[in-house]
N, C-alpha and C positions, 0 to 999 in steps of 0.2 A: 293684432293688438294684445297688448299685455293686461291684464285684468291685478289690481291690488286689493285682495281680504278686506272689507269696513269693518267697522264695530269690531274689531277685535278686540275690545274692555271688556265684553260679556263676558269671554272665558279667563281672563283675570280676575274680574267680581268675583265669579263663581268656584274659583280654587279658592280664592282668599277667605270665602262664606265656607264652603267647605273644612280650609285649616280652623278657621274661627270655632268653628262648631265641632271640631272634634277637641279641640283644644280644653274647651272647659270639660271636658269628661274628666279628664285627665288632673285638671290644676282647681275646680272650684267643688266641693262640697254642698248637697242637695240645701245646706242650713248657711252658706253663703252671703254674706252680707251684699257684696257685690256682682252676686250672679246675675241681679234683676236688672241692674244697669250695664251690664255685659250681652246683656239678650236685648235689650234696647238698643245698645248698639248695634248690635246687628241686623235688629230690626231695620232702624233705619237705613244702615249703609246697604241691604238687599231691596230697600223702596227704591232709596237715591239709583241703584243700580238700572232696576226695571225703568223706572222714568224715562232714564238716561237711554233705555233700548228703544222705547215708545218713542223719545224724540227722534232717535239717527233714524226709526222707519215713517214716522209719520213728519217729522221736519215742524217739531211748534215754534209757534210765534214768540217772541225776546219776551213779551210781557206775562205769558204763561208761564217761561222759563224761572222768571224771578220767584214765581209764586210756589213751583212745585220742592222745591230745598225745604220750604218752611214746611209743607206739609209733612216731607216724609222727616222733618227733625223732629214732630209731634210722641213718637212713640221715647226718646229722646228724654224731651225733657218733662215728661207726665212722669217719668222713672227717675230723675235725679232727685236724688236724696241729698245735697252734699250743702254747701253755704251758699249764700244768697251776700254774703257781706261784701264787704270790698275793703282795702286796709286807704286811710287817707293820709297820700304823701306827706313825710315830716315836712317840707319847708312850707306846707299850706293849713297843716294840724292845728296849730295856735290862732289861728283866724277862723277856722270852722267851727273849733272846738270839740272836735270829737277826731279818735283815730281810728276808731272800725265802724263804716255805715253800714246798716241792714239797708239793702235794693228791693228786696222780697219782690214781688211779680218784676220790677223793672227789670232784675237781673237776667228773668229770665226770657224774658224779652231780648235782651241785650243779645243772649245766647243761640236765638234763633236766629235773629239777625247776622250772628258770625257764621253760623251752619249756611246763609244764605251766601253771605258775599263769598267764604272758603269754596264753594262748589260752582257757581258762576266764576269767577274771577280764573282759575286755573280752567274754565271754557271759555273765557275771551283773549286769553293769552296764549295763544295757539296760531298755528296756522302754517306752522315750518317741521320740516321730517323730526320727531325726536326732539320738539319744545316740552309738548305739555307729559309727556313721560319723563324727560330728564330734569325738570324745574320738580315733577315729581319727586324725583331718588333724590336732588339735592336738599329738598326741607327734612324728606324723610332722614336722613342722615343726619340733619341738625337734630332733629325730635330726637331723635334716638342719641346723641351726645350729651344733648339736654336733660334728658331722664336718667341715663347714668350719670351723671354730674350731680343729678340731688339728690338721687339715691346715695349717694357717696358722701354727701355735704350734710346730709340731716339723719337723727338721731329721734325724728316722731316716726312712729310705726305707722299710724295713718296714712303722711304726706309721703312717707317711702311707699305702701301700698298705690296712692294713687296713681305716683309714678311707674308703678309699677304695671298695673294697670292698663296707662298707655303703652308702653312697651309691646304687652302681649298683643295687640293690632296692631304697631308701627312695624313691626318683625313681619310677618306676613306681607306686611304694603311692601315694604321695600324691597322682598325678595320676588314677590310677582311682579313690582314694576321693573325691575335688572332684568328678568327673563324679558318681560316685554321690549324693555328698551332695545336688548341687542336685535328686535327686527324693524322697529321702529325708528332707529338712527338715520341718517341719508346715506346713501337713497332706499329709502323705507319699500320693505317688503310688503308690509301688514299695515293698514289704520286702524288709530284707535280708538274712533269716535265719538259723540259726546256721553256715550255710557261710560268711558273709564275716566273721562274728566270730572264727571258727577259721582262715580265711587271714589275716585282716590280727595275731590274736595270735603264729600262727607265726610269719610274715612280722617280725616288730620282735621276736619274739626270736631270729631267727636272724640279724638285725643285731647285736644286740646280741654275740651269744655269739662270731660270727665278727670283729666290729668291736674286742672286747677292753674292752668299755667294757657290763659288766652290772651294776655297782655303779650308775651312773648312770641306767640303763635304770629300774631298780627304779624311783628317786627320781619319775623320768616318770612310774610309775605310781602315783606317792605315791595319788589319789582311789581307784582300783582296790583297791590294799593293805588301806585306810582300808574301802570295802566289803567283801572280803573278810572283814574282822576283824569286821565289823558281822554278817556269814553263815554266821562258823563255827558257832554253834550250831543254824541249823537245815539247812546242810548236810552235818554230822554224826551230827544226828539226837537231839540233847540236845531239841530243842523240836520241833512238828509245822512240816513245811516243808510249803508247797501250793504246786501246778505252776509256778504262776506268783506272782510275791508282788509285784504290780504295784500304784499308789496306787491309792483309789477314784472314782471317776467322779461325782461330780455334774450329771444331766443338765437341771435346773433354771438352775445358773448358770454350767456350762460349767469349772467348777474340777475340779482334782485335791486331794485331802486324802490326806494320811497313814495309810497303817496299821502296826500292831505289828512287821509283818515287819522281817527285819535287813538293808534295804538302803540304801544312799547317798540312793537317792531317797527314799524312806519317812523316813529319816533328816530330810532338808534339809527338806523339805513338815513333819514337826510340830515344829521347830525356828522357819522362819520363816512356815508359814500355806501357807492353802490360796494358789491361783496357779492360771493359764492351764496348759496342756503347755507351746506354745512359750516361755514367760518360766523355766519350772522349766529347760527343756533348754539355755536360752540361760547361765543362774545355774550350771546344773552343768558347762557347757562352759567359764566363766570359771573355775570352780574349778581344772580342770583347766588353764587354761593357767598360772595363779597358782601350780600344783605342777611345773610344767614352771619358771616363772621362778625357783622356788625352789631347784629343783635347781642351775642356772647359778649362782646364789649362793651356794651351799653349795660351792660346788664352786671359787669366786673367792676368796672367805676360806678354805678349809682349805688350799687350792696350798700347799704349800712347808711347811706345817705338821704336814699331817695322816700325807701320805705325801711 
């Protein structure tokens, strides 16, 4: 019997926590405006980390799971310093009468709740060699076109630093998730278990929230969302949910089929037929880049319209 490595995300976490941490030596000064939320970050994303280790050895319950994101975004958002406003769409401005609302506590409410669904969501979207690592590399890739795109587009020193910002963690993620991916692909040498799902979810929502650009973030996760809404009733508990609600195996002809369960994959499989792993994982990773170029679109035509 062949044996496959679990929880290989720890030693991803942990390089990544490593470049993090040597990195501000290097790029932030002891009098730092942004140092304190650059250590928060990492705060966080080395909690999200550990958690994520504590579940693949102890196996917690869904309803723990939801809880423990919010906890470790705490160091998070006690450390944001940044706006709490929100700009209110031109076509709705003359009816509310205002175009910048203060949210203050809501917002940042709002913001744990993204740090929640970001690191759950890229853990129930899983379940095939090289999904939840390459749905990885493809947001990170948009994030990281995204932040050079407004660093190039905007002329405030600020909103370039935020972007910038993000960058210095999207660079790390991406390069340790490409190492991972290539053992990770099918037929996977390595797992990556629910530790690197919960660092790499922190991780791109703590870009997102500190980058100022969570509207967008979301769009990234258009495929994620789109599962989610396929999982609330049995992560709710409206229908019977089983441990794992993975396609089924055909050992005859080497196919995945479909089953009832409410997820993206189960979804795509009895929509378009049975399929290989690697061609299912290949089709759901094109999805997601297809919702990553959507967003860049949406986001090309509303400029100047929307907000």
């Amino acid at each position: 019997m062949i044996y496959t490595p679990e929880s290989l995300g720890i030693v991803v976490g942990v390089v990544f926590l490593v470049v993090g941490i040597l990195f501000q030596y290097f790029n932030f000064t002891a009098d730092s405006n942004w140092l304190v939320e650059y250590n928060a970050a990492l705060a966080s994303i080395c909690f999200m980390t550990l958690l994520g280790f504590v579940d693949d050895v102890l196996d917690i319950p869904w309803r723990v799971k939801l809880v423990l994101p919010s906890v470790a975004a705490l160091p998070l958002l006690m450390a944001y310093a940044g706006h709490t406003t929100i700009i209110i769409p031109k076509p709705i401005a003359p009816y509310v009468g205002l175009e910048i609302l203060d949210l203050e506590w809501i917002y940042k409410l709002y913001m744990g709740l993204l740090a929640v669904f970001c690191t759950n969501s890229i853990n129930i979207h899983a379940g095939l060699n090289g999904l939840e690592v390459g749905q990885t590399v493809v947001i990170a890739f948009a994030i990281l076109i995204h932040n050079l795109m407004q660093i190039g587009a905007s002329a405030d020193p600020e909103y370039q630093l935020a972007h910038a910002f993000s960058l210095y963690l999207t660079q790390p993620l991406l390069a340790t998730s490409l190492a991972l991916f290539a053992y990770n692909w099918y037929p996977s040498s390595v797992f990556v278990g629910d530790t690197y799902t919960y660092f790499a979810g922190m991780t791109m929502a703590v870009v997102g929230i500190l980058g100022h650009y969570s509207e967008t973030l979301l769009i990234f996760f258009l495929p994620q969302v789109i599962n989610f809404l396929l999982s609330v009733p049995q992560l709710f508990g409206f229908i019977h949910c089983p441990r794992h609600r993975l396609p089924r195996f055909d050992p005859r002809t080497g196919l995945l089929t479909g089953t009832n369960d409410g997820t993206l994959v189960n979804f795509y499989l009895r929509m378009s037929g049975k399929m290989s792993e690697s061609t299912l994982c290949f089709r759901l990773l094109f999805v997601q880049a297809l919702g990553c170029g959507f967003c860049f679109l949406l986001r090309y035509f509303l400029t100047g319209w929307y907000k």
